[in-house]
C-alpha positions in Angstrom: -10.3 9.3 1.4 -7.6 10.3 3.5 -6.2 7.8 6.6 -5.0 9.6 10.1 -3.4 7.6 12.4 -2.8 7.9 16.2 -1.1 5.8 19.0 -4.2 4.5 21.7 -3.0 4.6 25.2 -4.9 2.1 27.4 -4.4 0.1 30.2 -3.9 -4.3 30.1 -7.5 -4.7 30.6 -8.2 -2.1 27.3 -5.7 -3.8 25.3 -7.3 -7.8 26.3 -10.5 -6.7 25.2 -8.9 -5.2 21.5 -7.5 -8.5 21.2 -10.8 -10.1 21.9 -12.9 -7.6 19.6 -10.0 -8.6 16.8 -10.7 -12.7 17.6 -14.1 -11.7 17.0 -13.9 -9.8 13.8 -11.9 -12.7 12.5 -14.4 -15.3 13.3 -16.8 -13.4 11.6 -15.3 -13.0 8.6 -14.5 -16.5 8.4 -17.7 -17.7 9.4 -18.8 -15.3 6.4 -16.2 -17.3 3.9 -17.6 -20.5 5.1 -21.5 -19.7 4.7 -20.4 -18.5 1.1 -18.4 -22.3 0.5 -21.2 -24.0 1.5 -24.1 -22.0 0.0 -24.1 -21.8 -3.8 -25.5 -18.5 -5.2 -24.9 -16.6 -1.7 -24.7 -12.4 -3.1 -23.6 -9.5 -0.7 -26.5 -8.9 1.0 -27.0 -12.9 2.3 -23.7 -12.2 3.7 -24.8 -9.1 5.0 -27.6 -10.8 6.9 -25.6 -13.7 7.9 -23.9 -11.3 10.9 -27.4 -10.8 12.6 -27.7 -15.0 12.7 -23.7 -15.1 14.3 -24.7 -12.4 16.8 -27.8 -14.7 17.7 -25.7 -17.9 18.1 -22.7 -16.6 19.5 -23.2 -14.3 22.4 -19.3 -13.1 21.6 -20.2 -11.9 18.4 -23.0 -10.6 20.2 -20.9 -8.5 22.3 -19.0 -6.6 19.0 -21.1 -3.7 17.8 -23.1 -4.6 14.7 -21.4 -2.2 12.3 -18.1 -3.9 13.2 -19.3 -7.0 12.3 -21.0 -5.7 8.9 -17.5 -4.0 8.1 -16.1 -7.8 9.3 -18.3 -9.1 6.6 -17.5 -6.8 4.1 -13.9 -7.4 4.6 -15.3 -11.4 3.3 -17.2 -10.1 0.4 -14.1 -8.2 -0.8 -11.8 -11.1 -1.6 -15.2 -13.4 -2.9 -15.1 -10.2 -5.4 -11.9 -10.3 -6.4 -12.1 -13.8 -6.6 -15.0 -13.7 -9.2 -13.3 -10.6 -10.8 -10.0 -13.1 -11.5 -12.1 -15.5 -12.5 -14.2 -13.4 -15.5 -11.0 -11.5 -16.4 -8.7 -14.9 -16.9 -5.7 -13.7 -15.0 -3.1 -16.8 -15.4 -2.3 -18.4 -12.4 -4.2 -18.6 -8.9 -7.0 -17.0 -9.4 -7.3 -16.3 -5.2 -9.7 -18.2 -4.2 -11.1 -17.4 -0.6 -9.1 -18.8 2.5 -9.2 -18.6 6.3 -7.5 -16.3 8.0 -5.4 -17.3 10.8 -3.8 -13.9 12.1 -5.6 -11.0 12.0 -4.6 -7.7 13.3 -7.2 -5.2 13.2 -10.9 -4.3 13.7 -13.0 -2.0 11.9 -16.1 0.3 13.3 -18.0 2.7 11.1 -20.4 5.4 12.0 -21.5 3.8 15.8 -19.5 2.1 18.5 -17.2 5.1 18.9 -17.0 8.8 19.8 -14.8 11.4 20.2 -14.3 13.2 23.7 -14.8 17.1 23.8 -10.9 17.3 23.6 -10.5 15.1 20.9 -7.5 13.8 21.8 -8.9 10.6 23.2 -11.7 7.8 21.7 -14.5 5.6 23.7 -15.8 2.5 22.4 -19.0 1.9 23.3 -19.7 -1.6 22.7 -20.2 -5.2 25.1 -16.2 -5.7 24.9 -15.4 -3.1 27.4 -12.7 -1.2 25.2 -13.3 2.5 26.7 -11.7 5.3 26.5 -7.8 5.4 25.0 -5.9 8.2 24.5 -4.6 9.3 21.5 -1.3 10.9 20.4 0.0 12.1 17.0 0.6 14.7 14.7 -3.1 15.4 13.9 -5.3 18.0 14.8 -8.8 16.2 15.0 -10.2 19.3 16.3 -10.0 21.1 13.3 -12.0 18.3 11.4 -16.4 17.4 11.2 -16.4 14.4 12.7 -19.2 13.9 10.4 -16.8 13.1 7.5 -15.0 10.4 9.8 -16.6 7.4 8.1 -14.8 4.5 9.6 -12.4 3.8 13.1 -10.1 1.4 12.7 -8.1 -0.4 15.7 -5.1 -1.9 15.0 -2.8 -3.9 16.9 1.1 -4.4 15.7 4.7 -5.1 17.6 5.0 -1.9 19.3 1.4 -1.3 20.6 -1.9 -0.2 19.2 -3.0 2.2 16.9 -6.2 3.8 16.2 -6.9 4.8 12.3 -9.6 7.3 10.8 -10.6 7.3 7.3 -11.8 10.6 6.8 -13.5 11.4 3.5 -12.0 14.8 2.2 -9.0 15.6 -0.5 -5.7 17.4 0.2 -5.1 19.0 -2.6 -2.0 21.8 -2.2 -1.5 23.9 -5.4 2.7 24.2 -7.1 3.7 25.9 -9.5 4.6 24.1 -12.4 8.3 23.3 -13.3 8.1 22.7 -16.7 10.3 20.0 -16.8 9.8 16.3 -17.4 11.4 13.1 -16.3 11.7 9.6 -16.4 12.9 7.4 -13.9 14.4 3.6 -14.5 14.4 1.5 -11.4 16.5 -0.9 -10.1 18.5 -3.0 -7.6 21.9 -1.2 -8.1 20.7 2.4 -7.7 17.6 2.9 -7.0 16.4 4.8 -9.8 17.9 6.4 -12.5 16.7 9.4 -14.3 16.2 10.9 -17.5 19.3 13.5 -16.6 21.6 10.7 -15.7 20.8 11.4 -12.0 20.6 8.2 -9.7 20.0 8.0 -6.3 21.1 4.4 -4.3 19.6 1.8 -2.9 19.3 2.1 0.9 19.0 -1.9 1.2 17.5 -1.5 4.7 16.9 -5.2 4.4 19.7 -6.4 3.5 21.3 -4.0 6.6 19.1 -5.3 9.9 19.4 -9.0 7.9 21.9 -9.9 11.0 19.8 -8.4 13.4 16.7 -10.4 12.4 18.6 -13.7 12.3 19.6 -12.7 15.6 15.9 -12.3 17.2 14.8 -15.2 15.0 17.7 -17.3 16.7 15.9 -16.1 20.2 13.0 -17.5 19.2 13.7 -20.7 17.9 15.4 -21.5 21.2 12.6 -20.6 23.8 10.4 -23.2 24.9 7.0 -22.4 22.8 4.2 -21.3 24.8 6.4 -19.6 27.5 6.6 -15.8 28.4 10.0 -15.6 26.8 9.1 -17.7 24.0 6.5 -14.4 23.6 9.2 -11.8 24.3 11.2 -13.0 21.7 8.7 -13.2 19.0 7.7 -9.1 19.7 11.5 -8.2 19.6 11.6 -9.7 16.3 8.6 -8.4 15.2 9.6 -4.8 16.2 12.4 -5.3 14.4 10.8 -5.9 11.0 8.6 -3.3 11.6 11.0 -1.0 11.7 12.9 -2.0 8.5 9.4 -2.0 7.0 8.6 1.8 8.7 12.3 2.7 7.2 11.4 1.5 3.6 8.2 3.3 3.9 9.6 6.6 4.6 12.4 6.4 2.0 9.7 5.9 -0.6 7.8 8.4 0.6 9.9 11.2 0.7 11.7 10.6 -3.1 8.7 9.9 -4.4 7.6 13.7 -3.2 10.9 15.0 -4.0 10.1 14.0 -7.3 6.8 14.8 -7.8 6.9 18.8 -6.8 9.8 18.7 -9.6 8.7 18.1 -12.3 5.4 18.4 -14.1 5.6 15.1 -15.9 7.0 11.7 -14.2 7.1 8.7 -16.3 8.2 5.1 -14.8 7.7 2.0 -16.0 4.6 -0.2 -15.5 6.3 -3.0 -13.6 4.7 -6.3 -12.7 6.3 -6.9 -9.4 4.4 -10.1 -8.0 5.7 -11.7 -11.2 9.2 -10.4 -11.0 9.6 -11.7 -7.4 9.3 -15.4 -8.2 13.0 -14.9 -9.5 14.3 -16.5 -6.8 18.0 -15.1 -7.3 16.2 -11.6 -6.9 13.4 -12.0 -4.8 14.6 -10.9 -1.9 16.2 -7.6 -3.4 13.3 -6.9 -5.3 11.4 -6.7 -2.3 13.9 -5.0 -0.4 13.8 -2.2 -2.7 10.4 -1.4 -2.3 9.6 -0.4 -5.7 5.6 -0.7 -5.9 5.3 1.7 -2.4 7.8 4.2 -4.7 4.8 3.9 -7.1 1.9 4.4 -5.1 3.4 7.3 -3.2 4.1 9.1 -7.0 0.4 8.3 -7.6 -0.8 9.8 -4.3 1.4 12.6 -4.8 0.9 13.5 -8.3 -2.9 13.9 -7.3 -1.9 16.1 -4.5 -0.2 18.0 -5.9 -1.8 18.1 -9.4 0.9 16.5 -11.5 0.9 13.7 -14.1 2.7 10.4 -13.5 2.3 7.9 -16.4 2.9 4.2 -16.0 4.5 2.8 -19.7 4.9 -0.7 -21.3 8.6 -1.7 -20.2 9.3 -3.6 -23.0 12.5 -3.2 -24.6 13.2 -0.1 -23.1 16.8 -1.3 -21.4 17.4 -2.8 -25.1 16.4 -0.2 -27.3 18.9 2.9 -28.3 17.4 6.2 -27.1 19.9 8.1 -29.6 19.0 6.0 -33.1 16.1 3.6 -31.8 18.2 0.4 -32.9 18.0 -3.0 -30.2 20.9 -4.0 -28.7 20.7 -6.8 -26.3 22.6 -7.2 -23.3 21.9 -9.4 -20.4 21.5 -8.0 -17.1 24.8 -8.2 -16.3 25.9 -5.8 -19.1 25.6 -2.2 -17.3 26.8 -0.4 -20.5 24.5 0.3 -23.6 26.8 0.7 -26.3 25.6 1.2 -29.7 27.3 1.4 -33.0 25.7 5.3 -33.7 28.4 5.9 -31.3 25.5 6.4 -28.2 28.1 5.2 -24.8 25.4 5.8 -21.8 24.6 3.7 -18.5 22.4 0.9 -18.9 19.7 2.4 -16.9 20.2 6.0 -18.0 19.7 5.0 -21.9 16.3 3.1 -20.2 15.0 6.4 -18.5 15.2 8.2 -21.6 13.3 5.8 -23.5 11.2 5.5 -20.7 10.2 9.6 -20.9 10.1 9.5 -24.9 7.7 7.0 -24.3 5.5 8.6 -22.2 5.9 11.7 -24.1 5.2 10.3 -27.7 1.6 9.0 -26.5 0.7 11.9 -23.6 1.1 14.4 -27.0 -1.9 12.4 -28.3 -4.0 12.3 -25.6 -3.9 15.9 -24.8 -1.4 18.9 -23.3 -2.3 18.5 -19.8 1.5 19.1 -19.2 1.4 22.5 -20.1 -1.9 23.6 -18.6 -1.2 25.4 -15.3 -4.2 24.8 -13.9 -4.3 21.2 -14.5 -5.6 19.1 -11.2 -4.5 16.0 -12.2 -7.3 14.1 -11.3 -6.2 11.1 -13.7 -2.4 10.8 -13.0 -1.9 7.6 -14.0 -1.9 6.6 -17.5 -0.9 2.8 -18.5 0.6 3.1 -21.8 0.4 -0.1 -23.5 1.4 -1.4 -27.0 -1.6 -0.5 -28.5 -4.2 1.5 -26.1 -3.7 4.1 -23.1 -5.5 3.3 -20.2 -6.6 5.8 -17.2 -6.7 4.7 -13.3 -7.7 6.9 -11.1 -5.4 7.7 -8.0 -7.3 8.2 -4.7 -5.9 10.1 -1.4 -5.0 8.5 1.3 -2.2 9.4 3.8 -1.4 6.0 4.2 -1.3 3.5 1.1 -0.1 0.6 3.0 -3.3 -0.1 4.8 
């Protein structure tokens, strides 16, 4: 599945009834998580049903198309899922149980309520909430695609307008010529990643930059009268704002981790557990200011794209560990210098790297030689090395990971 997205044109009447067809997609998935609380042994398809009982009450939820509420439903039925999965797997912590959503910025159509014009550079939606016809600009040429293998339209509102999304079920798969080379990148809050080859590339901090601009908008806001037109004003300046240092983080990502994916026919990183490593509170902030898990899903996308491995290894002890004689040596994050007494003098996250690739390297050369096979699609380009087995996910396309 791939994810195209376009900016909808409308006028203020279009854009009040989104914001209506969004109120309604949220009540129905919330209506969905409260049938579930109060009806023990409720499965999918109850849930399923449950819309055609809404639309009967409710002549708003009526007025949405009925595969917008189905997808509304499904949206519920995803996070019950994960719940239960949490639950039979015994992750520590929250398991995520179900809750209410308060904000929601986006509805979801699949195969009806929507059609493309002749010129396909504009959308109508068909249903009771009187959406109609938006234009559409991007990048994209729609024309050139079946509309058959559009599978679901997706409306979504943020700071800076609205924004119409198709999930289009095909693969772009581009063949390059392989490199022969291999790498492995350490990443981290001073550079942004190290290499294998002692290469590092910095930390754009584009957080930590528009930090003064933010308190500035935020400063705005606290001071307008809530409720009031400013008081509104003031909330979508800030909220533009983040979204741009969000858009900017995005990109960054994006474009290294492509960089370093046509490169090299091997990329191995470490298998970081970043909703743990944020609750550092001396860190948090930089942690997620660096972006590191987008840098990861982009290598993923990427290395299926493109046909390359990526492998995910166990990061234990691989800043400790010498890459020259395999001895530990610990060193507290402060210590930026691995210094070991077979005379190995390397930067602390360059000595990682290497052990990072050696690791990847040492259990790949069990599983197979994909990296030297020319032809190799890399339709498995993640592999989780752990201490004791290797573990393959599956890396689907999608132009768009964040959604």
């Amino acid at each position: 599945m791939i994810v195209l997205e376009f900016k909808a044109y409308g006028k203020q009447k279009q854009y009040s009834a989104i914001d209506e067809a969004i109120r309604t997609a949220k009540f129905v998935r919330n209506s969905c998580i409260r049938y579930w609380m109060d009806n023990k042994g409720v499965s999918r398809s109850d849930i399923s049903k449950y819309c055609t009982v809404l639309a009967k009450q409710f002549p708003f939820a009526n007025e949405l198309n009925s595969m917008a509420r189905q997808a509304s439903a499904e949206r519920a039925w995803s996070s019950i899922a994960r719940f239960y999965d949490n639950c039979k797997k015994k992750v520590p912590g929250k398991k995520g149980f179900p809750r209410f959503k308060k904000h929601c910025h986006s509805v979801e159509y699949k195969t009806t309520g929507w059609k493309l014009c002749p010129d396909k550079k504009s959308i109508i939606f068909s249903d009771k909430k009187g959406i109609g016809k938006l234009k559409l600009k991007g990048t994209w040429d729609l024309w050139r695609l079946d509309v058959k293998l559009i599978k679901r339209v997706r409306i979504v509102r943020r700071s800076d307008g609205y924004y119409v999304q198709f999930c289009i079920k095909t693969d772009i798969i581009e063949s390059v010529e392989p490199t022969g080379t291999s790498i492995g990148l350490d990443v981290g809050l001073k550079d942004f990643y190290t290499d294998s080859n002692g290469n590092t590339v910095p930390n754009p901090r584009f957080y930590r930059k528009g930090e003064k601009r933010l308190k500035f908008y935020q400063r705005r806001v606290s001071r307008k009268k809530k409720g009031s037109t400013n008081h509104k004003k003031a909330i979508n300046k800030l909220g533009k704002t983040h979204l741009k240092i969000s858009r900017q983080r995005e990109e960054h990502a994006k474009g290294l981790a492509r960089c370093v994916v046509r490169s090299n026919d091997l990329v191995a990183y470490e298998n970081l557990r970043v909703n743990n490593m944020v609750k550092n509170h001396c860190l948090s902030k930089s942690i997620n200011d660096a972006g590191w898990y987008k840098f990861r899903i982009w290598m993923e996308y990427f290395g299926t794209k493109f046909g390359k491995i990526t492998v995910a290894v166990n990061p234990a002890y691989t800043s400790q560990n010498c890459s020259n004689c395999g001895k530990t040596v610990k060193k507290s994050l402060s210590t930026r210098t691995h210094i070991c007494q077979c005379g190995c003098l390397l930067d602390r996250d360059h000595n990682a790297a290497i052990n990072i690739l050696e690791r990847a390297l040492s259990t790949v050369g069990h599983t197979g030689t994909w990296i030297l096979n020319p032809n190799a699609r890399g339709d498995l380009v993640s592999t989780v090395l752990g201490e004791n087995q290797v573990q393959q996910a599956e890396s689907l396309n999608q132009e768009s990971p964040r959604l």
